[in-house]
C-alpha positions as CSV (number, residue, x, y, z in Angstrom):
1,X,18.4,-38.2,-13.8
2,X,19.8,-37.2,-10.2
3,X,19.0,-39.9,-7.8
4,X,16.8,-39.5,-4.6
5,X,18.3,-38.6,-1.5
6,X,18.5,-40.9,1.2
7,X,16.0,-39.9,4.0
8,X,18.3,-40.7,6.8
9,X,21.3,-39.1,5.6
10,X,19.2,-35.8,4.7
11,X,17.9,-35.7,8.1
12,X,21.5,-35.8,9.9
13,X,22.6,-33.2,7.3
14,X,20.0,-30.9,8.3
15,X,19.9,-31.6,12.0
16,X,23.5,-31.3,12.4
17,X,23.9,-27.6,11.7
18,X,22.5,-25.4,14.6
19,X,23.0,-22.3,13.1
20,X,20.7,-23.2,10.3
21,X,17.7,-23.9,12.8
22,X,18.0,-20.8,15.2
23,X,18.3,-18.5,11.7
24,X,14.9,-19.9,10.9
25,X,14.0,-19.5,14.6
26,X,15.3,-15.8,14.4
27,X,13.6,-15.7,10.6
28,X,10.3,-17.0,11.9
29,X,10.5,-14.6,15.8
30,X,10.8,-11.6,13.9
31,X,8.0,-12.3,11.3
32,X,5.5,-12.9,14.1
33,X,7.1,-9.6,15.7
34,X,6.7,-7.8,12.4
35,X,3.0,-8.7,12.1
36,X,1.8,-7.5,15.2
37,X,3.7,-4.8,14.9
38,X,1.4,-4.1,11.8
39,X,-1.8,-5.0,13.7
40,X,-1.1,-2.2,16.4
41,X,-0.2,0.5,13.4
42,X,-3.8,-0.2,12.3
43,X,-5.2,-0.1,15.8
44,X,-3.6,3.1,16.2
45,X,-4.6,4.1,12.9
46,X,-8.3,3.4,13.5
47,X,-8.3,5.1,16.5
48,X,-6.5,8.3,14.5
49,X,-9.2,8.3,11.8
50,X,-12.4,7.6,14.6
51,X,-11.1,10.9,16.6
52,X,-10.9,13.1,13.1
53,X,-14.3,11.4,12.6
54,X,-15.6,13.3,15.7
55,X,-14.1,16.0,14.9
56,X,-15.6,16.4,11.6
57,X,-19.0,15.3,13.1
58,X,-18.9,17.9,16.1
59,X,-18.3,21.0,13.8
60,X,-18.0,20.7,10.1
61,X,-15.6,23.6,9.5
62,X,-12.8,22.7,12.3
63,X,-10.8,20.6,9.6
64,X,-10.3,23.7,7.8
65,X,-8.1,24.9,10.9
66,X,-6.6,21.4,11.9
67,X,-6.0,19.9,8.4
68,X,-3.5,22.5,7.4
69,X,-1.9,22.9,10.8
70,X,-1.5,19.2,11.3
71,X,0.1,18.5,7.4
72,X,2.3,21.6,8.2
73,X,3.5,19.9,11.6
74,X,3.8,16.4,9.5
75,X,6.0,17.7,7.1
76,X,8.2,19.7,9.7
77,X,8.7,16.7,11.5
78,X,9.4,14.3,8.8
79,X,11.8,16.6,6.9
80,X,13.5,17.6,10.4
81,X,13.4,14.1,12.2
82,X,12.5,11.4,9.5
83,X,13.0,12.2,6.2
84,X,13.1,8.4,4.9
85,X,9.8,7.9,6.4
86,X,8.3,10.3,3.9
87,X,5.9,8.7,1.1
88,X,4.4,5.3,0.7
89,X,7.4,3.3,2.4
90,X,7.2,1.2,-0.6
91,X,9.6,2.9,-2.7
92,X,12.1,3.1,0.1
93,X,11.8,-0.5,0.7
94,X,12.5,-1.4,-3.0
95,X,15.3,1.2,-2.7
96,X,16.8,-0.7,0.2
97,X,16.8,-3.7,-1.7
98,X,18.6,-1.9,-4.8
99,X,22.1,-3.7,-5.8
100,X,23.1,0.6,-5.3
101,X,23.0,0.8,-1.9
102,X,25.6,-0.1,0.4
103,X,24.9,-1.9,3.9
104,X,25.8,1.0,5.3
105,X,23.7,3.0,4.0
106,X,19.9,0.9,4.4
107,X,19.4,2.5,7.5
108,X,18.3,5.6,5.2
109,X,15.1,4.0,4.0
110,X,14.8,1.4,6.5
111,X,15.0,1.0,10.0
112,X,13.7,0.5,13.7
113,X,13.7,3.7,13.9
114,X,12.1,4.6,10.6
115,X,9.2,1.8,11.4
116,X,8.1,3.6,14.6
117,X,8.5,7.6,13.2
118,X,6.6,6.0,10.1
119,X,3.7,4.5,12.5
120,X,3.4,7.8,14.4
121,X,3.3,10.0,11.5
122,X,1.0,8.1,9.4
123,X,-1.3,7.8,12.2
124,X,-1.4,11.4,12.7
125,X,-2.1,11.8,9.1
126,X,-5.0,10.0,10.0
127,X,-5.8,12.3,12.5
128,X,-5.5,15.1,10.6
129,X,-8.2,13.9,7.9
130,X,-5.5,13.3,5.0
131,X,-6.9,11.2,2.5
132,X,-4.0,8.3,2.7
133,X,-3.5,4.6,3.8
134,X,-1.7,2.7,5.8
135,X,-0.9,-0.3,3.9
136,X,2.0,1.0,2.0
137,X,3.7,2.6,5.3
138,X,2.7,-1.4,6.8
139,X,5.2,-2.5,4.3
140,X,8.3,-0.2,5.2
141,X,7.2,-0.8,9.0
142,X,7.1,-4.4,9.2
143,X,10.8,-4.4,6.5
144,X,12.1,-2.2,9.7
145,X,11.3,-4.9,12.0
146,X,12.4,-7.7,9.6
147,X,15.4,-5.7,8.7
148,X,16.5,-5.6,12.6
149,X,16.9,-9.5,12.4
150,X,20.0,-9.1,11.0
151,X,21.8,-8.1,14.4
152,X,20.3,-11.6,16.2
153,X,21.0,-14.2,13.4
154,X,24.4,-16.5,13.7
155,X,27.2,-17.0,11.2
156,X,26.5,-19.1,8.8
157,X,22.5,-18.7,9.3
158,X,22.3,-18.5,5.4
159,X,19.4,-15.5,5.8
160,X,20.9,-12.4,3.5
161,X,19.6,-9.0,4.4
162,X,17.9,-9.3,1.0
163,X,15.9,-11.4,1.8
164,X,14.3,-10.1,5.1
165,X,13.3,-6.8,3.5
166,X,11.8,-9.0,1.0
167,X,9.8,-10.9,3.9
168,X,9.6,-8.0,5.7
169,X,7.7,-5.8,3.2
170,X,5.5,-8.9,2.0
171,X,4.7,-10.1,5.4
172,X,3.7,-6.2,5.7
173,X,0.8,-6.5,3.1
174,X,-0.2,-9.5,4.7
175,X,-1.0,-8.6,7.9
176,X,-2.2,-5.1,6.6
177,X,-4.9,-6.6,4.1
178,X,-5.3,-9.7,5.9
179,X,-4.1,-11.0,2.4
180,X,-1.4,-14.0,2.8
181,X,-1.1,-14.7,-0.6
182,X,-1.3,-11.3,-1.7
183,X,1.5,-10.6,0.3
184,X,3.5,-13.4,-1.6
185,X,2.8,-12.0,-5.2
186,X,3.4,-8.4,-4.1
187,X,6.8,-9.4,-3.2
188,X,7.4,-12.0,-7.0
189,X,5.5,-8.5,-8.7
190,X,6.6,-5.4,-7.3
191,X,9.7,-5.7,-4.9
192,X,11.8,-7.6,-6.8
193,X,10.0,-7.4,-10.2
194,X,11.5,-10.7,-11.3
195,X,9.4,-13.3,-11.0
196,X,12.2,-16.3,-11.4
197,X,14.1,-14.2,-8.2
198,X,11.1,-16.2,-5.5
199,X,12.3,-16.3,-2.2
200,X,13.2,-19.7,-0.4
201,X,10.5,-21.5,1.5
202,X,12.0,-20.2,4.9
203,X,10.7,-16.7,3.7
204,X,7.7,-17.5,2.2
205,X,6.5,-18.8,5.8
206,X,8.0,-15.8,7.1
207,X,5.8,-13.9,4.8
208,X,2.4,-16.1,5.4
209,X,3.4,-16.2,9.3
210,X,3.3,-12.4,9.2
211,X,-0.2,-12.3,7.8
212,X,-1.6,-14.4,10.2
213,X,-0.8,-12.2,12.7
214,X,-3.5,-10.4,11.9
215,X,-5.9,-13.5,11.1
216,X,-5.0,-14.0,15.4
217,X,-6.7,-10.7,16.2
218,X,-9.3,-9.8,14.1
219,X,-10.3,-13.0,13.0
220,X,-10.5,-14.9,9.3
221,X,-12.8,-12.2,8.5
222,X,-12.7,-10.0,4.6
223,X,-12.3,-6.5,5.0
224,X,-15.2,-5.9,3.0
225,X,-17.4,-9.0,3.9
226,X,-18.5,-11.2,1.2
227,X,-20.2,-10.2,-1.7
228,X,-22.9,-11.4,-4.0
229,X,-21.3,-12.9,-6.9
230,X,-23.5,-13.7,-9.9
231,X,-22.3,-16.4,-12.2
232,X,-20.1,-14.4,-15.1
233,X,-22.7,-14.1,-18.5
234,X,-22.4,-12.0,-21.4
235,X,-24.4,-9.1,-20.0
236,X,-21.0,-8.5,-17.6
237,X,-18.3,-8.2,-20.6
238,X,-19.1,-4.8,-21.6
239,X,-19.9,-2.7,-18.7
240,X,-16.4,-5.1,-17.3
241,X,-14.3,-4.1,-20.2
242,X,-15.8,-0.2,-19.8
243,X,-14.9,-0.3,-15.9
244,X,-11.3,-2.1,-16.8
245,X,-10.5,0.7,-19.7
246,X,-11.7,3.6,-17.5
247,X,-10.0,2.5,-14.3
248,X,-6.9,1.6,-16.6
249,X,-6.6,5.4,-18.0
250,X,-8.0,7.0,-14.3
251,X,-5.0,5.1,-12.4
252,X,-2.2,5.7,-15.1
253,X,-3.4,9.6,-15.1
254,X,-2.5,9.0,-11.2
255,X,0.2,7.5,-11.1
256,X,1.6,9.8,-13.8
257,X,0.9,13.0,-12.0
258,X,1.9,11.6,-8.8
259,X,5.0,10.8,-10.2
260,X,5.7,14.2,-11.5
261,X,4.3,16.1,-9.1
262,X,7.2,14.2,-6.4
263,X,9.6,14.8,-8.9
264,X,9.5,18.5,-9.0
265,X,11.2,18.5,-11.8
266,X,8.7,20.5,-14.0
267,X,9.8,23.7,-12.8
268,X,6.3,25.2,-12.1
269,X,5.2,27.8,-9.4
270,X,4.0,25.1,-7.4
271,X,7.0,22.4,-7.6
272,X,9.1,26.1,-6.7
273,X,7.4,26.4,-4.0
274,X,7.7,23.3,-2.9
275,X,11.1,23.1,-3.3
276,X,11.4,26.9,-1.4
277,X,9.0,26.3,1.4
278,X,7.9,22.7,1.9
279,X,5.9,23.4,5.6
280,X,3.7,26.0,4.3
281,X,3.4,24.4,0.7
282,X,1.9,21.4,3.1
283,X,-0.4,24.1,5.1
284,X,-2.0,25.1,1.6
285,X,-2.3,21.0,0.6
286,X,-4.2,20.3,3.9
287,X,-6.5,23.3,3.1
288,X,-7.3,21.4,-0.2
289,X,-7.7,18.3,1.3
290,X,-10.1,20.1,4.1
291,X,-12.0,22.1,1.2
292,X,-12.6,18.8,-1.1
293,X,-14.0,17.2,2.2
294,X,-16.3,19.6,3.3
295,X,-16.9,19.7,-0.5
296,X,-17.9,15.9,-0.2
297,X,-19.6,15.9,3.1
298,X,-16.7,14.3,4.2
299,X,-16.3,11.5,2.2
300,X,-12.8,12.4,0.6
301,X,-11.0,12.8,4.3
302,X,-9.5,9.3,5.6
303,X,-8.4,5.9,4.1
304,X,-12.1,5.5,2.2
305,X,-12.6,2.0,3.7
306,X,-15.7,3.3,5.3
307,X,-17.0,4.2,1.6
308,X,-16.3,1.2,-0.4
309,X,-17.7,-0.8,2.3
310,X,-21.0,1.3,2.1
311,X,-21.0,0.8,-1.4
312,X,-20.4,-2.8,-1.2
313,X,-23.2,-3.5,1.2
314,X,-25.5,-0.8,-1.0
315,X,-25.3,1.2,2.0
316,X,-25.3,5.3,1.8
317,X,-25.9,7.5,-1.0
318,X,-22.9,7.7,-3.5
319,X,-21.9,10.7,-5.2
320,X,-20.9,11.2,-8.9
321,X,-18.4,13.8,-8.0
322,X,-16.8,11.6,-5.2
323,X,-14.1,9.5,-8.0
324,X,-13.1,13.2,-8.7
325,X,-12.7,14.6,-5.3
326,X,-11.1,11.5,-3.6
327,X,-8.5,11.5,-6.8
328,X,-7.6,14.9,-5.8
329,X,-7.6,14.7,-2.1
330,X,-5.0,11.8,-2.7
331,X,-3.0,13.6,-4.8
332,X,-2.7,16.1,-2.7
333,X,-2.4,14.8,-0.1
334,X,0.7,12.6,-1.4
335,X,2.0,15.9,-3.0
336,X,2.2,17.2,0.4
337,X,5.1,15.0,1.7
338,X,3.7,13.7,4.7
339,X,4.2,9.8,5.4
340,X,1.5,8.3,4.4
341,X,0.0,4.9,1.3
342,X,-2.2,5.0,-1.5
343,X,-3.3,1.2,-1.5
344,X,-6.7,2.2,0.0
345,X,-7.7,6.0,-1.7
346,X,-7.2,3.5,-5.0
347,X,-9.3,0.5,-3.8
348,X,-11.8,3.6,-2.7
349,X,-11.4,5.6,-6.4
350,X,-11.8,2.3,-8.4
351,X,-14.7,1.0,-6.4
352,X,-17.0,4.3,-6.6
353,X,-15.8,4.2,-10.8
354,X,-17.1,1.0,-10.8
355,X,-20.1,1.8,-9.0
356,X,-20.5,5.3,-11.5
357,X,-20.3,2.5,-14.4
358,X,-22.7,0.3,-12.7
359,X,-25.6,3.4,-12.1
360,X,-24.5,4.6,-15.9
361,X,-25.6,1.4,-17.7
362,X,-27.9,0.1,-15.3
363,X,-26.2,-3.1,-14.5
364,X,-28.2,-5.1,-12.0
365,X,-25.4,-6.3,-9.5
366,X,-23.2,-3.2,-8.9
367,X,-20.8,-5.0,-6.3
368,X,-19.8,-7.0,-8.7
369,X,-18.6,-3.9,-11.0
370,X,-17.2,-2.2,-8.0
371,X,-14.8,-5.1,-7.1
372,X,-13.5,-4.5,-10.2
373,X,-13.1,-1.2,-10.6
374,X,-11.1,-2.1,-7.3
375,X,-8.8,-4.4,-9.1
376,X,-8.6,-2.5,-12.1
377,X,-7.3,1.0,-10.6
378,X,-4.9,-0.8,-8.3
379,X,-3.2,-2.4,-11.3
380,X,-3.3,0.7,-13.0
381,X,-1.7,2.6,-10.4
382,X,0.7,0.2,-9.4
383,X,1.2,-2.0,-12.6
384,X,1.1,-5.0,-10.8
385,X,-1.9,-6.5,-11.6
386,X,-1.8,-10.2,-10.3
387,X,-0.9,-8.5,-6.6
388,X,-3.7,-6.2,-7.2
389,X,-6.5,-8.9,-8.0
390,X,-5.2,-11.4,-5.5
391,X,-5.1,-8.4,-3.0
392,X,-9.4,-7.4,-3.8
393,X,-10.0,-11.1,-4.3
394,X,-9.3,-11.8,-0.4
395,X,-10.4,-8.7,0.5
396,X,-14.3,-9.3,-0.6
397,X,-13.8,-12.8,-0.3
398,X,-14.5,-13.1,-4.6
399,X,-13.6,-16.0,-5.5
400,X,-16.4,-16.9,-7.7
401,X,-14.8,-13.3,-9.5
402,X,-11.3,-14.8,-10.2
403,X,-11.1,-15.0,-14.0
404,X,-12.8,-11.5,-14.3
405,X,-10.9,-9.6,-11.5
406,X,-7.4,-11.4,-13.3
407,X,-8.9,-9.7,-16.5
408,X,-9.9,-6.2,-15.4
409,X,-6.3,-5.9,-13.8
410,X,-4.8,-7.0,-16.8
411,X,-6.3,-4.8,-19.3
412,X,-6.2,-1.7,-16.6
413,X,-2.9,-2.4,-16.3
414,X,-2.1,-2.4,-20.0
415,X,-3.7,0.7,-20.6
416,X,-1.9,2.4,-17.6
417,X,1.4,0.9,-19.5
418,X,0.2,3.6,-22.4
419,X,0.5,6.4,-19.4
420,X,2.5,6.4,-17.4
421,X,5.5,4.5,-16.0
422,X,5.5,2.3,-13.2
423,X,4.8,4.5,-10.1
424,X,7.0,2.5,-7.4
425,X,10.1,2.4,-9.6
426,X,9.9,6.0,-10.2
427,X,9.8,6.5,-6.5
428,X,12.5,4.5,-5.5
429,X,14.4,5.8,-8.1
430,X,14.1,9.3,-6.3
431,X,14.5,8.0,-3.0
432,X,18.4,6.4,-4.5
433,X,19.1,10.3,-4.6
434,X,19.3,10.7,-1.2
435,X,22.1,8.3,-0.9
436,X,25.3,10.8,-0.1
437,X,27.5,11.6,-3.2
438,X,30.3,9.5,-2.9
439,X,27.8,6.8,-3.4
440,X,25.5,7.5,-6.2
């Protein structure tokens, strides 16, 4: 049995070192930095999407002329100026963090400089009407900005550049959900994918500190207000289990084309094309993306926030066809190349499944149905399920939902597993051949 320290003696010990406290200081600075850095992106992001909005609004056929010629631009840029800020940013930041890369060479998927072409870009996907999100770029942004800390901590500080893209990337989904304790999980479940490999307490506040940023400007408030929560009863387990097995196959068909449709390794007229002319291969994906939304009456351009939170409130008419056309809008959109997340088109996709379930066998309180088709296609698609029902638990403020959110992520999750292969790893695992030769 180890005997218990003696207060006094502790206290000089950690008082005496200097460095120690102005690495936390440093630690701490930046994760404040990083979250309002974060809170502008989605300032400038919602002012992106509001202007396409207008757009759209004013004459319904101008995002069939602006949708392609903006994705085209995107891509020029990005491939010409920025390729690391291509994609979700999440892959890159789990790249970064590879035991692969040399120091050296992190500055290909993360950086200062990465964090602000990533914000432009991303908001101009916005602006072009792509169906994307911005939490996953919020991650790669805000590991930029952590990532910097590096240059300002002393010797001896005991921070590793490990873990600050760990904080970084966490404290990125923190302040982009409003989610603090979603932003912990996602980095124990999907960064590191070792639960026993936790970060220290220093970077867990770094993490939480970096979430409240966002609590300081828009307030303790969900992002889908709170919804009416009936206590859980036997009439919920099978049109629950229906939404969790649908959403489970729906996300791992998702993540499994995405996957191969990045790869380009299939060898058909499209990857070709890809491969042979990326710019106008992106002009004919914002066409798609403008047809499916004139298709939907807009409703498949943009994040989908605006959608879910209709449905939430029973606001709006839904449309069976709208699962279908924002899957493909996403997809495409992703295939494109431009910079851009898929943590919102999936909370949108899962919701209006659970909502299709909900109308299909009548059941009474649809919001309850749609917050877990929410949960349930996040898993799928990412195959982390405790981030994913922690992340839709804050978001709608479910609490009274815990056990059956936990359970519709699990089982989507395990029927994804029968699918398709973690999305993320796959990523990264492509963005690890960009490191030069002499490297890999």
């Amino acid at each position: 049995m180890r005997p218990h320290p003696h207060v006094l003696s502790a206290l000089r010990r950690e008082m005496a070192d200097w460095r120690l406290w102005a690495g936390r200081g440093v630690v701490l600075g930046f994760a404040a930095i990083a979250g309002l850095t974060v809170v502008a992106f989605t300032w400038l992001t919602e002012q992106a999407l509001s202007l396409f909005s207008q757009l759209d609004a004013h004459a319904w056929w101008a995002p069939l002329l602006w949708t392609p010629a903006c994705t085209a631009a995107i891509v020029w840029v990005t491939r010409r100026y920025a390729p690391g800020a291509a994609g979700s940013g999440i892959p890159q930041v789990m790249a970064a963090l590879s035991a692969e890369v040399p120091a050296a060479e992190r500055r290909l998927f993360v950086s200062l400089r990465l964090s602000i072409s990533k914000m432009l870009l991303t908001a101009w996907g916005l602006l072009a009407g792509l169906s994307l999100g911005r939490e996953g770029p919020a991650v790669q942004i805000a590991a930029g900005v952590m990532h910097h800390a590096r240059r300002w901590l002393p010797l001896g500080s005991r921070v590793s550049e490990h873990g600050l893209l760990l904080a970084g990337g966490a404290a990125g989904i923190a302040a982009a959900f409003n989610t603090p304790l979603g932003g912990v999980m996602f980095a124990i479940e999907e960064l590191t994918r070792k639960p026993e490999q936790r970060s220290n307490g220093l970077l867990l506040a770094a993490i939480v500190l970096g979430g409240l940023m966002a609590v300081s400007v828009y307030g303790n408030a969900t992002y889908f207000g709170i919804i009416r929560v009936d206590n859980p009863h036997l009439d919920l387990l099978l049109p629950g289990l229906l939404v969790a097995v649908c959403s489970g196959a729906a996300g791992g068909l998702f993540a499994r084309l995405l996957t191969l449709s990045l790869a380009g390794s299939s060898g058909d007229w499209f990857s070709q094309l890809r491969q042979r002319a990326p710019v106008w291969f992106a002009a004919g994906c914002g066409l798609a993306v403008a047809l499916l939304g004139c298709l939907s009456q807009g409703d498949a351009y943009g994040s989908g926030y605006g959608h879910t939170r209709a449905m939430l409130e029973g606001h709006g008419e839904a449309s069976p066809l709208y699962v279908l056309l924002k899957f493909i809008a996403t997809w495409i959109t992703a295939w494109a190349g431009v910079p851009g997340g898929i943590f919102a088109p999936s909370l949108a996709i899962g919701g209006a499944l659970g909502n299709d379930i909900a109308q299909l066998t009548h059941y009474v309180n649809a919001p309850t149905l749609i917050a877990l088709g929410m949960a349930g296609f996040l898993a799928a698609v990412t195959q982390a399920p405790m981030t994913s029902f922690i992340i839709v638990m804050e978001m709608v403020d479910g609490h009274g939902l815990v056990l059956s959110l936990m359970a519709s992520a699990l089982v989507a999750s395990g029927v994804s597993r029968l699918v398709s292969a973690p999305l993320y790893s796959a990523l990264a695992e492509l963005q690890l051949r960009r490191l030069p030769q002499n490297h890999t």
